[in-house]
mmCIF file as gemmi writes it, N, C-alpha and C atoms, coordinates in Angstrom:
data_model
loop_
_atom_site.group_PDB
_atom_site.id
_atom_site.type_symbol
_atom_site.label_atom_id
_atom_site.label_alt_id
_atom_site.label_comp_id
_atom_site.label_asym_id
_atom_site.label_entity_id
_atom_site.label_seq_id
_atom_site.pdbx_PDB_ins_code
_atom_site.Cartn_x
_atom_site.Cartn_y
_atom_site.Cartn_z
_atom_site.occupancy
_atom_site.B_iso_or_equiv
_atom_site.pdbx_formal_charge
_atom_site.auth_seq_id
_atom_site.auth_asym_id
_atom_site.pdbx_PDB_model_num
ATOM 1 N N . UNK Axp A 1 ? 33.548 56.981 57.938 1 0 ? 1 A 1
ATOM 2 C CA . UNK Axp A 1 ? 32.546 56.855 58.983 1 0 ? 1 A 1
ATOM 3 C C . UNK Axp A 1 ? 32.469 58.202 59.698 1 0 ? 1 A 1
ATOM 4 N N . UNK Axp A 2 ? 31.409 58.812 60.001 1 0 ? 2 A 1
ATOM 5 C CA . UNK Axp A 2 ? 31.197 60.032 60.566 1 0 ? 2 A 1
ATOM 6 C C . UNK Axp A 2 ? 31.223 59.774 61.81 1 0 ? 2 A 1
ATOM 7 N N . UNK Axp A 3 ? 31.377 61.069 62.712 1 0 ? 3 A 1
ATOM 8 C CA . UNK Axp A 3 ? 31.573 60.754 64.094 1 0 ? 3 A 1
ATOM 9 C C . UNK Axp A 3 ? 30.507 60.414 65.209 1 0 ? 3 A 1
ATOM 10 N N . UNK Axp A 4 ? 29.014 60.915 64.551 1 0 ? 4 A 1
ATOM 11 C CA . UNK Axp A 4 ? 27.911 60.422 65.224 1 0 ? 4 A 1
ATOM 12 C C . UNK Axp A 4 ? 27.409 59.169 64.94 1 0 ? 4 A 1
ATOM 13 N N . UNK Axp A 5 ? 27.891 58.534 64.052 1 0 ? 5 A 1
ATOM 14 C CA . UNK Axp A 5 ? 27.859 56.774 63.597 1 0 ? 5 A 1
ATOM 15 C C . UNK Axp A 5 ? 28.671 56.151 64.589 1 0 ? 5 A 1
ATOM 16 N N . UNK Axp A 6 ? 30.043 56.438 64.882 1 0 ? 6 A 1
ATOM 17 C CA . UNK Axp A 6 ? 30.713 56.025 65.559 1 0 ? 6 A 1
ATOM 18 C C . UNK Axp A 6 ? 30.514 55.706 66.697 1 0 ? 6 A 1
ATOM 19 N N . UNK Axp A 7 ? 29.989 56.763 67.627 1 0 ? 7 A 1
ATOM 20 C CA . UNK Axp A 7 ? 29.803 56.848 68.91 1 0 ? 7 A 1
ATOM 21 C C . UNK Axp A 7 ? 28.183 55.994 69.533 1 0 ? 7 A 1
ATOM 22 N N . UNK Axp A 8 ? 27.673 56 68.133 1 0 ? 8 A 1
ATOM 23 C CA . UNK Axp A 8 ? 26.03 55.201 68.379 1 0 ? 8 A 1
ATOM 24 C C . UNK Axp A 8 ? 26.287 53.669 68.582 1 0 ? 8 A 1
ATOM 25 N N . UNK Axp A 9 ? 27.323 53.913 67.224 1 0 ? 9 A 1
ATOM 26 C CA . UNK Axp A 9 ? 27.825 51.727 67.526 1 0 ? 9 A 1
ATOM 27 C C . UNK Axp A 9 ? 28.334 51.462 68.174 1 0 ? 9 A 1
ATOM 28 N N . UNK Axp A 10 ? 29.399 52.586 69.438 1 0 ? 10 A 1
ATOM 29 C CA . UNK Axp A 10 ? 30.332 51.796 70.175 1 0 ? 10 A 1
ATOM 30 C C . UNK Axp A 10 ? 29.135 52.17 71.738 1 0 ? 10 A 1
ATOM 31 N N . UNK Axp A 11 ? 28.312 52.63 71.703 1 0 ? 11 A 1
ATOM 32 C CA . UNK Axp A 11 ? 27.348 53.093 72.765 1 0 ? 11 A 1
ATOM 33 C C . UNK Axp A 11 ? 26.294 51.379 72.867 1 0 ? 11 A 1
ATOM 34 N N . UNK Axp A 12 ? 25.81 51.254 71.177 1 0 ? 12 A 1
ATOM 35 C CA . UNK Axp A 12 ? 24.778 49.895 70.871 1 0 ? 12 A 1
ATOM 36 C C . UNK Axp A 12 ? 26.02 48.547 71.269 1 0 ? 12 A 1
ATOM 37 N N . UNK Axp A 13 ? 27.355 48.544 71.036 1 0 ? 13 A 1
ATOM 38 C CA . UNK Axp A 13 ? 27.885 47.47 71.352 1 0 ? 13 A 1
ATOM 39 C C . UNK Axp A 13 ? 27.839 47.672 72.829 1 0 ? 13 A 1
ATOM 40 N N . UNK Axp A 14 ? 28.096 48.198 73.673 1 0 ? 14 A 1
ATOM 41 C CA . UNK Axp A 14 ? 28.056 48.233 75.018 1 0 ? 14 A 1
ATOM 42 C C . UNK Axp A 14 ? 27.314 47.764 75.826 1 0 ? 14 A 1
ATOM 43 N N . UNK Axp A 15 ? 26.259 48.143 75.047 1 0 ? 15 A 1
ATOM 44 C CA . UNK Axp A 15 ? 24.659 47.77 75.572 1 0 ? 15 A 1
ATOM 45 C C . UNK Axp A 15 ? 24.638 46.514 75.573 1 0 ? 15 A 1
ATOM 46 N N . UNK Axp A 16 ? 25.264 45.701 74.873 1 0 ? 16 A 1
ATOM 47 C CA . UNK Axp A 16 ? 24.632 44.396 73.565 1 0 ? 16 A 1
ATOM 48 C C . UNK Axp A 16 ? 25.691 43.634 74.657 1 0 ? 16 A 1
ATOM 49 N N . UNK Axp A 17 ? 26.96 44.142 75.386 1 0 ? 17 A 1
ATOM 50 C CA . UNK Axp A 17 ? 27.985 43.223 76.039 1 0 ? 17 A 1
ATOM 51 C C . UNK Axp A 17 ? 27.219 43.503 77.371 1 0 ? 17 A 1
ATOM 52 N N . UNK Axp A 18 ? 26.585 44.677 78.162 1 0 ? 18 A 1
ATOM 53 C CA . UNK Axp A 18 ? 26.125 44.495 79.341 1 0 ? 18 A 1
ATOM 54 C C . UNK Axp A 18 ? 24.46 43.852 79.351 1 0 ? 18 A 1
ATOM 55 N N . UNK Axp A 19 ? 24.625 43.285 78.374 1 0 ? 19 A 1
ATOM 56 C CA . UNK Axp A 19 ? 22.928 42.648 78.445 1 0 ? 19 A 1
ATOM 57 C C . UNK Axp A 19 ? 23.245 40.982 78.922 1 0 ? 19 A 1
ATOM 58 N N . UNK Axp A 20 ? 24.076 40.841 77.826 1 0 ? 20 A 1
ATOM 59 C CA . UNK Axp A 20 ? 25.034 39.265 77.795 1 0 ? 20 A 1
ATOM 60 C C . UNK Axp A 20 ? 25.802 39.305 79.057 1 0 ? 20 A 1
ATOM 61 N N . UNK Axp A 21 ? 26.392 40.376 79.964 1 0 ? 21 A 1
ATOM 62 C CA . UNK Axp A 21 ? 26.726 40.055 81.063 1 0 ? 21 A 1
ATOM 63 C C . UNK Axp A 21 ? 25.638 39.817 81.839 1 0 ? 21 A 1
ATOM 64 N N . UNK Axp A 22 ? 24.444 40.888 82.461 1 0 ? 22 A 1
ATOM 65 C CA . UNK Axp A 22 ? 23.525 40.142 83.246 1 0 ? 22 A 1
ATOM 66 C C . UNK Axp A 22 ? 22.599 38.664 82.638 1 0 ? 22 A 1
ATOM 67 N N . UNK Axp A 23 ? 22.461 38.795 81.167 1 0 ? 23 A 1
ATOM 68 C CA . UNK Axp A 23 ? 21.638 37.764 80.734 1 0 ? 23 A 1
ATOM 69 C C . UNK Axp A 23 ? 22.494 36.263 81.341 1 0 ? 23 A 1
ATOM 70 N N . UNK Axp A 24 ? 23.687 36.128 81.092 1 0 ? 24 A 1
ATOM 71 C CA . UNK Axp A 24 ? 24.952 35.245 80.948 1 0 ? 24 A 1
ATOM 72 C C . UNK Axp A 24 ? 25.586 34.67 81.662 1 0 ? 24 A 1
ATOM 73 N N . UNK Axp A 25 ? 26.583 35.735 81.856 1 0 ? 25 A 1
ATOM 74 C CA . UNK Axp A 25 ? 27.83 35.778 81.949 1 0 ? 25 A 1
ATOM 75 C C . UNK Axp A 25 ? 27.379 35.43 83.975 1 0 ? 25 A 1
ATOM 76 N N . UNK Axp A 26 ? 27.105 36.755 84.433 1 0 ? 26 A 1
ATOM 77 C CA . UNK Axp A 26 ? 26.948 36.999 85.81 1 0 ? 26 A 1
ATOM 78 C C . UNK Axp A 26 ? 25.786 35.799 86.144 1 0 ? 26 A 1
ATOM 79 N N . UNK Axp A 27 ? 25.129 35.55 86.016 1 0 ? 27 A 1
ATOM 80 C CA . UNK Axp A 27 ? 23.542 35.037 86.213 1 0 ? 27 A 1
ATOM 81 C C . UNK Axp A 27 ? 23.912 33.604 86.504 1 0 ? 27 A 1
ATOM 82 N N . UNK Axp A 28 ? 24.424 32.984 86.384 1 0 ? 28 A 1
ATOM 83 C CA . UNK Axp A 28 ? 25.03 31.34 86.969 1 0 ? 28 A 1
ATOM 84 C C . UNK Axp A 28 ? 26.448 31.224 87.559 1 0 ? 28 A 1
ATOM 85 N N . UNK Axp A 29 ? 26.379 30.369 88.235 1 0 ? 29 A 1
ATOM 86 C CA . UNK Axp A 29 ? 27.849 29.841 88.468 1 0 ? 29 A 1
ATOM 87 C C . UNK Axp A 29 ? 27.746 28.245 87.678 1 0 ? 29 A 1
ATOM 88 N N . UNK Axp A 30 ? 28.552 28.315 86.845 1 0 ? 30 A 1
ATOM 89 C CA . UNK Axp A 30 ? 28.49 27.117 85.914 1 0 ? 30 A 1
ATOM 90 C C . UNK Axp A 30 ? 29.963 26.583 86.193 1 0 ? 30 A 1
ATOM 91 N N . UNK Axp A 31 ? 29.148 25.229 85.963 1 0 ? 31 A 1
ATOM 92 C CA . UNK Axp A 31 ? 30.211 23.764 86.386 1 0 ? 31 A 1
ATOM 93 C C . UNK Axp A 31 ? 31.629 23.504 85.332 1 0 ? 31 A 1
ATOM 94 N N . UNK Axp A 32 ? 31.794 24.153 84.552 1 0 ? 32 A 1
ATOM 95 C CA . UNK Axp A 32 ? 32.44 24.463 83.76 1 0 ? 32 A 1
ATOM 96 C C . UNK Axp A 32 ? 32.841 25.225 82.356 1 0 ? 32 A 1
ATOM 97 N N . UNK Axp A 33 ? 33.617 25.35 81.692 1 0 ? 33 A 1
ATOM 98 C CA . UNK Axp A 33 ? 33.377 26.126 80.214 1 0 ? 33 A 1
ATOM 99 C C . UNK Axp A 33 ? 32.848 25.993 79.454 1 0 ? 33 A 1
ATOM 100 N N . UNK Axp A 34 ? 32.647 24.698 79.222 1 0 ? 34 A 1
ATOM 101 C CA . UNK Axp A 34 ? 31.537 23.618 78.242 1 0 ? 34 A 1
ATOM 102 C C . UNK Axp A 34 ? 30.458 24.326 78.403 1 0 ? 34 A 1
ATOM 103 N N . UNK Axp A 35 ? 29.715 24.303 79.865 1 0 ? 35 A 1
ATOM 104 C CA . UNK Axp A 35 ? 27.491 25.016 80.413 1 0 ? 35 A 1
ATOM 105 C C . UNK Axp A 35 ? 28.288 26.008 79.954 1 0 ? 35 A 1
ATOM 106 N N . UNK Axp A 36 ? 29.018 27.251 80.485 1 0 ? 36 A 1
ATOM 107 C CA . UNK Axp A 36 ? 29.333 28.125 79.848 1 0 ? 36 A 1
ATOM 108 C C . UNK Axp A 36 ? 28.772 28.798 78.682 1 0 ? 36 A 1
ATOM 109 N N . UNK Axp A 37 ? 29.859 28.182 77.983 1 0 ? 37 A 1
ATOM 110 C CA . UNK Axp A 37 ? 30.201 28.28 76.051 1 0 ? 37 A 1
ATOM 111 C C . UNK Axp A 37 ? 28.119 27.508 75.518 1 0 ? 37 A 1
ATOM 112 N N . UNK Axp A 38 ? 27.879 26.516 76.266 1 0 ? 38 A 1
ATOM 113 C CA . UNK Axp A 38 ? 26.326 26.16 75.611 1 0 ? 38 A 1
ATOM 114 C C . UNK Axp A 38 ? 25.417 27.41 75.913 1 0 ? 38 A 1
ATOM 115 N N . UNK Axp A 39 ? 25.419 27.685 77.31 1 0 ? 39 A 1
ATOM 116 C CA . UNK Axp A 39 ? 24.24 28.635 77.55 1 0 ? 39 A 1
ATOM 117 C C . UNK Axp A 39 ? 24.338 29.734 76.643 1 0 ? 39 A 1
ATOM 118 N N . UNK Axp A 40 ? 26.047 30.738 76.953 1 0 ? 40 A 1
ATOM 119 C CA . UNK Axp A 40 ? 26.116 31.55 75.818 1 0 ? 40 A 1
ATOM 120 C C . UNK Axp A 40 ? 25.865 31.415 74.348 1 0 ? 40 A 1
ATOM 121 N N . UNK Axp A 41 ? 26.002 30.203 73.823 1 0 ? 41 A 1
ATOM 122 C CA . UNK Axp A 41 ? 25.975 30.115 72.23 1 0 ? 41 A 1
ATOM 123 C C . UNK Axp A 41 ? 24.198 30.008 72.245 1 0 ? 41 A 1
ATOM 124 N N . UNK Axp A 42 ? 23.257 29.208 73.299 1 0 ? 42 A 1
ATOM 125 C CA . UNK Axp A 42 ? 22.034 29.285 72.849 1 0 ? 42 A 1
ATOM 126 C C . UNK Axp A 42 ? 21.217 31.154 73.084 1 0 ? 42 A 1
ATOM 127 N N . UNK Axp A 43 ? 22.09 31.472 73.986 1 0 ? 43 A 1
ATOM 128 C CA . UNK Axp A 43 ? 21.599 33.496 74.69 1 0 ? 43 A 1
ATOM 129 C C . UNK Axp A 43 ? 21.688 33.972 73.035 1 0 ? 43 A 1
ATOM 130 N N . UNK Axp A 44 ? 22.962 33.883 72.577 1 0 ? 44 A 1
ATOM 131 C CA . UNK Axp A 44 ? 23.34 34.332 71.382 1 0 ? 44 A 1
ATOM 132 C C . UNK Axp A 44 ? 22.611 34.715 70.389 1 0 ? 44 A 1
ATOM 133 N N . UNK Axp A 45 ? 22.514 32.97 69.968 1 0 ? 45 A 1
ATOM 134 C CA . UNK Axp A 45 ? 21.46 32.835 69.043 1 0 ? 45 A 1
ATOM 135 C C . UNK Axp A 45 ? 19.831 33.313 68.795 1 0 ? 45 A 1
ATOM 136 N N . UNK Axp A 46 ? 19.475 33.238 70.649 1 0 ? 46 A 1
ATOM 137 C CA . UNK Axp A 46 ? 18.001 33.425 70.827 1 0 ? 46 A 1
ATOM 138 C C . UNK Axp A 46 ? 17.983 35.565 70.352 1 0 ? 46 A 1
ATOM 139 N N . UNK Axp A 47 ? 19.15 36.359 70.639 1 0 ? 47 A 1
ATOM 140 C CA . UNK Axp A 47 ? 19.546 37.067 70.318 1 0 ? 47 A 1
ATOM 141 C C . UNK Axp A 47 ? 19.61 38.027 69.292 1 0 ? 47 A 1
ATOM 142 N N . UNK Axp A 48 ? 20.006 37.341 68.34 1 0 ? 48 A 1
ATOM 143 C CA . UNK Axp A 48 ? 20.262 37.611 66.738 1 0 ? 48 A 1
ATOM 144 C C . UNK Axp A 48 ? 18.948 36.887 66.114 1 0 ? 48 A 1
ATOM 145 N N . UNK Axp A 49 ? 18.185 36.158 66.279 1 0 ? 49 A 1
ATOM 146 C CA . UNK Axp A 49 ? 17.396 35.77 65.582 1 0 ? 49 A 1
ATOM 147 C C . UNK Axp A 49 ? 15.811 35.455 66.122 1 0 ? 49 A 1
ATOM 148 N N . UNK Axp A 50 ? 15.582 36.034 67.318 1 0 ? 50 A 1
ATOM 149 C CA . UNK Axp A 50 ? 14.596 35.997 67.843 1 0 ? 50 A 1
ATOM 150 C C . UNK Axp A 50 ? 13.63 37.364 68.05 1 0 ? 50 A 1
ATOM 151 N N . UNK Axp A 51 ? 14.809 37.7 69.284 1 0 ? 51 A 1
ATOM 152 C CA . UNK Axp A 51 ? 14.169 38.768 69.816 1 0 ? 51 A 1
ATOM 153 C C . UNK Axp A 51 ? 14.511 39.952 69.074 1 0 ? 51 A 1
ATOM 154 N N . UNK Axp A 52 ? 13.346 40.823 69.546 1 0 ? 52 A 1
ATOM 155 C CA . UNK Axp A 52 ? 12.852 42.203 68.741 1 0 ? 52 A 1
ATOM 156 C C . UNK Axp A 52 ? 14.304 42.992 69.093 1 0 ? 52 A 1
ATOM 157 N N . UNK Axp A 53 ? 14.205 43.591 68.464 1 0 ? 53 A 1
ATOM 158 C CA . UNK Axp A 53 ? 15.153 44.936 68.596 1 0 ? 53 A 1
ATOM 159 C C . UNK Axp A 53 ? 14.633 46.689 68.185 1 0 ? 53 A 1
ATOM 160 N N . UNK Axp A 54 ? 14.594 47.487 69.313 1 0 ? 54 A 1
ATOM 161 C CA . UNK Axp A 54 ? 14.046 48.349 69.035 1 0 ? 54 A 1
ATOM 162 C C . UNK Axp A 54 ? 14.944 49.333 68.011 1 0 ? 54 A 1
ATOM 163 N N . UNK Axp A 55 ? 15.558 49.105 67.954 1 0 ? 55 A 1
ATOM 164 C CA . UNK Axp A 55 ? 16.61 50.039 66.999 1 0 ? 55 A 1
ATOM 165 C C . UNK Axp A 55 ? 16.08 49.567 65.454 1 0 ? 55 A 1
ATOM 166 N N . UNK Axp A 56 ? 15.701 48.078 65.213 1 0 ? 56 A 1
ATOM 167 C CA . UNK Axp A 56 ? 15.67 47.698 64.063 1 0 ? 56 A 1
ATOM 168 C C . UNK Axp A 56 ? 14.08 47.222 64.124 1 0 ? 56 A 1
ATOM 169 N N . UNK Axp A 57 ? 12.928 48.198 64.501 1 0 ? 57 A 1
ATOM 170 C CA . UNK Axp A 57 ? 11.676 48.369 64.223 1 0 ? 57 A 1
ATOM 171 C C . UNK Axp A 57 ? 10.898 47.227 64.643 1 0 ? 57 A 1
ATOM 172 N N . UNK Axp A 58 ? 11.616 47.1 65.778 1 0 ? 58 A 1
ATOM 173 C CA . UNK Axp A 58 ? 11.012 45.658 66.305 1 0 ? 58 A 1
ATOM 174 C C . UNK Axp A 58 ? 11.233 44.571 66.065 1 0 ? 58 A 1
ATOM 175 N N . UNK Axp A 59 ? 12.104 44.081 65.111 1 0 ? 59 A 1
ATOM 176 C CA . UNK Axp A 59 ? 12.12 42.645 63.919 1 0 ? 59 A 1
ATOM 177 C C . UNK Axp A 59 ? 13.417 42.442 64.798 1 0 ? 59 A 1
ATOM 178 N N . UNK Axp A 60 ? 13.808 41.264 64.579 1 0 ? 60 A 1
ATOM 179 C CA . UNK Axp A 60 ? 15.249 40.652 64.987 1 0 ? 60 A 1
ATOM 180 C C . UNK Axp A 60 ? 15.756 40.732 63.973 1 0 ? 60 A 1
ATOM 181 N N . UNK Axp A 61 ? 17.199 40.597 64.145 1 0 ? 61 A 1
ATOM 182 C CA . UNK Axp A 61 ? 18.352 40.643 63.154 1 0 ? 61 A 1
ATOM 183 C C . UNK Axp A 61 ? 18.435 39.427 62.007 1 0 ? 61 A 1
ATOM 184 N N . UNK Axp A 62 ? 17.866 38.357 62.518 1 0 ? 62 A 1
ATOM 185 C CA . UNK Axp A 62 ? 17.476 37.461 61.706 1 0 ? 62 A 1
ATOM 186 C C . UNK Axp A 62 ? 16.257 38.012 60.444 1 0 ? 62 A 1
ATOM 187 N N . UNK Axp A 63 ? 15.367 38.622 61.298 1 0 ? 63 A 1
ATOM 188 C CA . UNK Axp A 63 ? 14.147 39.008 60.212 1 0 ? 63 A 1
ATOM 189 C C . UNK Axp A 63 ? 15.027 40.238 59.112 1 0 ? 63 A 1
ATOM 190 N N . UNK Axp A 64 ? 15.59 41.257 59.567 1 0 ? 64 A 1
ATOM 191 C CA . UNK Axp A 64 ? 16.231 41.81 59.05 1 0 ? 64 A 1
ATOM 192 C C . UNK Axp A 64 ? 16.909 41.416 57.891 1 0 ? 64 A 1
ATOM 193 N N . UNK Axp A 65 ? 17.222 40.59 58.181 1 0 ? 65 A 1
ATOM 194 C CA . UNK Axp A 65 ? 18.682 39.451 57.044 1 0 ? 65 A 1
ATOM 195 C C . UNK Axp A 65 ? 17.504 38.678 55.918 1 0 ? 65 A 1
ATOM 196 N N . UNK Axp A 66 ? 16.611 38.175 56.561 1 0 ? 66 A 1
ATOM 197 C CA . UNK Axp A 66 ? 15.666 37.739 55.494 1 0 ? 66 A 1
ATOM 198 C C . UNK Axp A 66 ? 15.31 38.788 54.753 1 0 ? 66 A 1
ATOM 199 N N . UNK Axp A 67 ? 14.835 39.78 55.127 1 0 ? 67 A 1
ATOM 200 C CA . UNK Axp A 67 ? 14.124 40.725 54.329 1 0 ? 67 A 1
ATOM 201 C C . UNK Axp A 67 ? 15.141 41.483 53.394 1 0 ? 67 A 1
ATOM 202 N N . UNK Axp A 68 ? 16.15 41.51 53.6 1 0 ? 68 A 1
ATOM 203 C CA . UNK Axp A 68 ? 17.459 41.652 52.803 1 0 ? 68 A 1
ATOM 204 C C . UNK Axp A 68 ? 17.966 40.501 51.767 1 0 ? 68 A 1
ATOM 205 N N . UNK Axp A 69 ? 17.316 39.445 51.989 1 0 ? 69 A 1
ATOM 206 C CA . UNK Axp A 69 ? 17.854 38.359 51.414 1 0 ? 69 A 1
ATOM 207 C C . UNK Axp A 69 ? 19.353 38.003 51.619 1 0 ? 69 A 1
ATOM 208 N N . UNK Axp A 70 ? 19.873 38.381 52.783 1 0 ? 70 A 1
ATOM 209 C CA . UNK Axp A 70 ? 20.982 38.125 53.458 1 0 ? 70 A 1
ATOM 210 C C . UNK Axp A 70 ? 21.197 36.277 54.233 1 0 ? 70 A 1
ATOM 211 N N . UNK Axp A 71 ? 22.106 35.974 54.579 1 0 ? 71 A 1
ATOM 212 C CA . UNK Axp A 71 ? 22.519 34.442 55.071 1 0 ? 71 A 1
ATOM 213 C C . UNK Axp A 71 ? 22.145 34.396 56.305 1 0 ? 71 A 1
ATOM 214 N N . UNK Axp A 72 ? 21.482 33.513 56.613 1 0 ? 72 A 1
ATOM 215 C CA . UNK Axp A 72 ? 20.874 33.535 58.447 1 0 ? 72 A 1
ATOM 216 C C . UNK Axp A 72 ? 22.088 33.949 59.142 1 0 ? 72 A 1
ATOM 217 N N . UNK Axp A 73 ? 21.705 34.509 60.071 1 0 ? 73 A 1
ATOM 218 C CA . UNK Axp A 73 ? 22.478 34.886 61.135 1 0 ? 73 A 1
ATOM 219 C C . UNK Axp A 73 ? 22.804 33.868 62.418 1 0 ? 73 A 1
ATOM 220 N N . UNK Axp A 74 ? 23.943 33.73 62.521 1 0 ? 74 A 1
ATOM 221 C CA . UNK Axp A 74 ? 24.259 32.693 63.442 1 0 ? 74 A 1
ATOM 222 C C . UNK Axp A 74 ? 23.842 31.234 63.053 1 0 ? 74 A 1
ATOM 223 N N . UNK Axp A 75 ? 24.238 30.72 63.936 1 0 ? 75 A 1
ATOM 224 C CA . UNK Axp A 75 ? 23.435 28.874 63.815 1 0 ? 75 A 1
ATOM 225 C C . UNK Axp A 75 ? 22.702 28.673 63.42 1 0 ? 75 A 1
């Protein structure tokens, strides 16, 4: 792995954990781990298989995986 690969994915994961914190994490006070663990697993999903991503030409990671003939992503 080269060193400007490196620093792009650990820059895009960052992004991807402070989005899920305001989207998430911060944004309710939930009644327990259960709303929790649901809201996050549906953020997730809407995530990976919905929404656009500008890095990946607009398409979601789901469209991506199809067009690869890859296994759905997530749930």
């Amino acid at each position: 792995m080269n060193q400007r690969f490196s620093h792009r994915h650990f820059r895009d994961r960052a992004d991807q954990v402070g989005t899920f914190k305001l989207a998430v994490a911060e944004r309710y006070r939930y009644q327990s781990l259960g709303a929790f663990l649901h809201v996050a697993e549906t953020w997730i999903n809407f995530y990976n298989q919905q929404r656009p991503h500008e890095g990946l030409g607009n398409l979601s990671p789901q469209q991506i995986a199809e067009q690869l003939a890859l296994e759905r992503v997530g749930k």
